[in-house]
C-alpha positions, 0 to 999 in steps of 0.5 A: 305068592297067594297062600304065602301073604294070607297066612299072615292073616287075622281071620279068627280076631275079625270074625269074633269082633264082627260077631259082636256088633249090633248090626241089623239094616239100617240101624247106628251100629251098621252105619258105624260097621259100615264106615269101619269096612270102608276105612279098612278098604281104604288102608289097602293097596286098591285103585279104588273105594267107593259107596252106593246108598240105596233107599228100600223098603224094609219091614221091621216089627211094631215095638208098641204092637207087637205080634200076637197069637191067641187061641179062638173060643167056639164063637170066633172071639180070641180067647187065652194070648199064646206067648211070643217069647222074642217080639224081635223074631218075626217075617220080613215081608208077612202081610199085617192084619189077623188071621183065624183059623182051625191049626193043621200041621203040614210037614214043611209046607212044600207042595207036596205036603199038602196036596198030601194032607188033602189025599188023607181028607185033611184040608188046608184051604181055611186053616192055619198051617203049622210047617216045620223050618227046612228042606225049602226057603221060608217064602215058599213055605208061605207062597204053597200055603197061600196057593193052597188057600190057607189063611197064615203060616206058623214056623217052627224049629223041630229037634228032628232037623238038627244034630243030636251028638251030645258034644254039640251044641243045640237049638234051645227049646225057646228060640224061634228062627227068623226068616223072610217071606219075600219069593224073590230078592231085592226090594219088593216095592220096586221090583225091577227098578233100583232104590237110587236117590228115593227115587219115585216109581209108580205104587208097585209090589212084587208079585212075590209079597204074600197075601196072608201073614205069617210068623216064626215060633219057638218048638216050644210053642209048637209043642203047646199047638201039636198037642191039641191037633186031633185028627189022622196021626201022620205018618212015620216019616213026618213025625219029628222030636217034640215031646208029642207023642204021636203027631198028628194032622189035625185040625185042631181048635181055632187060632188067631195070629196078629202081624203088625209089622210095618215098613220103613223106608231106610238108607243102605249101603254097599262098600266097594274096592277094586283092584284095576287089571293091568290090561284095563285102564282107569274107571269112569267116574259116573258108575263109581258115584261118590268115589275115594280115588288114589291119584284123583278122579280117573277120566280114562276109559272104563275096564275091560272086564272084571271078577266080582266078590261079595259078601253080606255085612248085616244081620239080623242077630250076631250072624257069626255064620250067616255074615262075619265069617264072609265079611272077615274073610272078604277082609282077608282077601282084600289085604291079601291080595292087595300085599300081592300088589304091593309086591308085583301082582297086577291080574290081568282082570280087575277085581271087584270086592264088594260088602253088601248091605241089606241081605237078611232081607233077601239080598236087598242090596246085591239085587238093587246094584244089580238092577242099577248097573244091570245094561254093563254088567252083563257086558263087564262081569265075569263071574261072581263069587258069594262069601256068605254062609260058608262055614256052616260045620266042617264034614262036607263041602258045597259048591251051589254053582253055575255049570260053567265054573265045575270043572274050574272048581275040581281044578281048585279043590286039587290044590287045596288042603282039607281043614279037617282031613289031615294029607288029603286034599278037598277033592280027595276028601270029597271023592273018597267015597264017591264016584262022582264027586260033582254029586256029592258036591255041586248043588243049584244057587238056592234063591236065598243067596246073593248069588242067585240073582247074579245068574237069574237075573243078570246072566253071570256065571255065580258061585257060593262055597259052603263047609256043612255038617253031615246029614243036619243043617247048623241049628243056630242060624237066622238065631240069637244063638248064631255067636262066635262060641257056638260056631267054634263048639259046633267045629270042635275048634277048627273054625279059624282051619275051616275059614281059611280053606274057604279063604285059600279056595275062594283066592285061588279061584279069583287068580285063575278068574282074573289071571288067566288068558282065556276064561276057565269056564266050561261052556259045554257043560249046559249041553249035559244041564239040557240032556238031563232035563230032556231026559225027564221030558222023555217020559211024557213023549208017548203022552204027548204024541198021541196028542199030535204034539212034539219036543223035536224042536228042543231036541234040535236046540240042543244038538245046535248047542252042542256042536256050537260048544264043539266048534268052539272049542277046537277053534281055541284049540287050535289058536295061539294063546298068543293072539291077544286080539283072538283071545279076547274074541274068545272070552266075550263070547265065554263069559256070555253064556249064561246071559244066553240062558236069559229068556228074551221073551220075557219082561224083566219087570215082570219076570225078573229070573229069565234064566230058563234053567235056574229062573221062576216063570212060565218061560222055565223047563222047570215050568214046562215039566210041571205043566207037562206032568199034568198030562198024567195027573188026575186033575185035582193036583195043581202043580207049579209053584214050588219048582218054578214059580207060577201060578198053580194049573189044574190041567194040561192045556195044549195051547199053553204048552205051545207057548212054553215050548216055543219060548224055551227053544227060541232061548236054547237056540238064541244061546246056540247061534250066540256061541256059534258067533258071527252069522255066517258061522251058524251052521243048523238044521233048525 
């Protein structure tokens, strides 16, 4: 019934019309955009429809002062004025006021690099940092530069990062890409709280907002800039394609960079509509807010549970990748699925299909309704499927998940036609060459997409799907050139096939989500996520025992993990799917797993990412490798921001680590007792 009513779709028209729109956060041509989506989800078959407005903290550039870069004479003063082709590209979240400093080129920025710039007697601390776009996200590039002591940040394209085929379309020189600097979602000047009804919390900001400014330059400019650097030439493998020749490290003559951005409060809004499940009754009223209600209000018990779908509506330019081809195919889903009701399909779960606002700013609008409603959906969400940014190219395919949805996921791409391999399924296609098709396909939820927050801050199981170029990244997006017609030239004309795999994809994933007696995610699959990062740890053991020190107690968390996961599965096994009462005993404590995972000895004000696997804090494995790292470093290799999100230690602390360890057990052996249920059900050796 599902493929049947999306063919009838119009996916093409929506994204190229959607692509036209002018619709940056806050601006007239989003609130218009807005009122269309909730008019469009209104003409539907949906239980209900309903809008949420926040009140953020948005940064926008100085239309009368704008940003500046200028060259600094011998004395410090500012000297010839280096062009800023577009004063409308700029960094979201940059500090303001100037920077000045001698110019280093330092690769991508990541930690790394410039402990690699300071291995060859180049060093950071004082300078400005000239990084190439890519590989990680642009806030970490400035937080490593900020770590290391660097004064700003410039940000440019470089040809070597993107495709070279002549049959398709390219960067222009002149372009620079936009990108926030925020190191974290949602709106940094009420982290952990939401931005209901303006209202007033105390004068606080993220501990992700930088300290030092930065802003994106064209490759052109960069050029201009890398001929200048002096210094050690830099080695083969961070050379790139500017038409410099070599690359070097530098230093080079002084600059000055002026960011003059300011911030503005400004209205946002998300559009929801929600198909009830034929098990769950009416919504209550107080979490829908001002709701549109077929029949009138609903004063009946809340639902049960419920699948999510979200996608970002804004952007910064056409966005046709970053958000029309998402916000076209929610559309799509929401028509079709609400046809399938109009003919007999009622999901047993209810569906939730969300248009987010505010996502160029770091998922700003996700992450406020999130940090809103977050005491009821760690309770009610199932899972929650991003539509952002999937059609990227068409050779590969991506899957950035929670390990729960893997095996869901192979299921699904089993049933699903390749968009540009003829006869061959998704999973033949991804498996052709490839032993281990979650190797080639699954990756970690990056902190740039809406979906990230769900899992590391929330506790539910996220998923985004991606169709990507082989070996380059799409050159056009966070650009003026992310139109319609690039997209179609970049596919050879199979963007209308490609969108519709992602819709067929994302559709039967949401039926087996919401239809389904017993949830279809994997909980045993965290046991193999613990046994791999054990495995890293592993090779520190020896260093760690001549220092009296142990990890016998994760290793013990794990194994209770692990038979908890085994119990539960033969107890399913061997029950009737039948027993509705015992069915939904099983599912509470299924799709509670990845709440487990959500450290409890951490304050979400604080620490908002609790989730030791995927999260950022001293409460992560990432941060108890990186510290234990040190135990072989020299000492002059500060190591943590990058990976997990903490600040830089120079050396290993025995009385740290014990804290680290004690807080990362407790979290594994937490979510094995959870899963293991009722307390007389716990069987452990801890």
């Amino acid at each position: 019934m599902f493929l049947r009513h999306l063919e009838e779709g119009s996916l093409e028209d929506t994204i190229r019309q959607t692509s036209l729109r002018k619709r940056v956060a806050g601006s007239a041509g989003m609130a218009s955009l807005a009122q269309d989506v909730r008019a469009a989800l209104l003409r539907q078959k949906l239980d209900h429809v309903w809008t949420d407005t926040h009140y953020v903290g948005l940064q926008f550039p100085d239309r009368a002062h704008p940003n500046t870069l200028h060259w600094v004479d011998a004395a410090g003063k500012p000297g010839e004025q280096l062009p800023l082709e577009d004063p409308d590209v700029y960094c979201p979240y940059s500090a303001t006021g100037n920077a000045t400093g001698e110019l280093v080129y330092a690769h991508y920025g990541r930690p790394e690099d410039l402990q690699h710039l300071r291995a060859r007697g180049v060093e950071p601390t004082g300078r400005l940092l000239l990084v190439r776009l890519g590989l990680i996200s642009f806030a970490q590039k400035v937080a490593s530069a900020q770590d290391f002591g660097a004064r700003g940040v410039l940000i440019y394209p470089d040809p070597a990062d993107f495709s070279q085929d002549p049959h398709k379309p390219g960067l222009s020189s002149h372009q620079a890409v936009y990108g926030h600097v925020h190191l974290g979602t949602g709106d940094p000047y009420t982290p952990g709280f939401p931005s209901f009804n303006q209202t007033q919390f105390p004068p606080v900001q993220s501990s992700g907002l930088p300290s030092i400014p930065a802003q994106p330059i064209s490759a052109d400019i960069a050029s201009l800039l890398l001929r200048k650097l002096e210094g050690p030439v830099t080695s083969q493998e961070w050379q790139g394609q500017l038409p410099v020749s070599p690359y070097r490290l530098g230093p080079g003559p002084g600059l000055q960079l002026g960011v003059n951005n300011h911030r503005v409060s400004t209205p946002i809004n998300n559009i929801f509509g929600c198909i009830e499940g034929r098990s769950e009754p009416g919504w209550r009223k107080k979490l829908l807010g001002t709701a549109s209600v077929r029949g009138g209000p609903q004063t009946s018990p809340p639902p049960d549970h419920y699948v999510v779908i979200g996608a970002q509506r804004d952007s910064w330019g056409p966005g046709t990748a970053k958000s029309a081809v998402g916000t076209a195919i929610l559309l799509e889903l929401v028509r079709t699925f609400s046809s399938m009701v109009s003919n007999g399909f009622r999901p047993r779960r209810s569906l939730l299909f969300i248009s987010w606002d505010g996502g160029d700013f770091g998922s700003v609008g996700s992450t406020e309704w999130l940090e809103g409603y977050l005491s009821l959906l760690h309770l009610k969400a199932v899972v929650y499927v991003s539509l952002d940014n999937t059609v990227l190219g068409d050779d590969k395919f991506h899957a950035k998940t929670s390990p729960l949805l893997i095996s869901l996921i192979e299921n699904i791409l089993k049933q699903v036609d390749s968009p540009n391999h003829s006869r061959q399924t998704l999973y033949e296609q991804v498996a052709f060459n490839n032993h281990s098709w979650d190797a080639e396909v699954i990756q970690p939820l990056p902190m740039d997409s809406s979906a990230y927050s769900f899992t590391a801050f929330a506790g539910v199981p996220a998923v985004e799907f991606s169709f990507v170029e082989d070996g380059q990244v799409y050159p056009f997006l966070h650009t003026k050139e992310d139109t319609y017609d690039n997209l179609h030239k970049m596919l050879q004309g199979r963007l209308p096939a490609v969108a519709q795999a992602v819709a067929q994809l994302t559709g039967l994933l949401l039926i087996r989500l919401s239809h389904d007696h017993l949830l279809p995610l994997d909980f045993g699959r965290y046991g193999d996520v613990v046994l791999r990062h054990i495995s890293s740890l592993n090779e520190f053991s020896g260093d760690l025992k001549a220092r009296g020190l142990t990890l016998q107690w994760v290793y013990s968390a794990r194994g209770d993990y692990i038979r908890a996961a085994e119990k539960l599965r033969k107890e399913i096994y061997s029950s009737e799917e039948s027993d509705e009462r015992l069915m939904r005993m099983y599912n509470i404590r299924i799709m509670r797993v990845e709440f487990y995972f959500l450290s409890q000895y951490v304050s979400p004000a604080d620490s908002p990412f609790r989730h030791i696997f995927l999260g950022r804090g001293d409460h992560t494995l990432g941060a108890l490798l990186d510290h234990v790292r040190l135990l072989r470093s020299s000492g002059s290799k500060a190591l943590g921001t990058a990976s997990s999100g903490v600040a830089p230690v120079l050396a290993f602390q025995e009385s740290h680590f014990r804290r680290q360890l004690a807080l990362l057990t407790w979290t594994l052996q937490g979510a094995a007792n959870a899963l293991s249920g009722d307390v007389w059900n716990i069987d452990n050796n801890f």
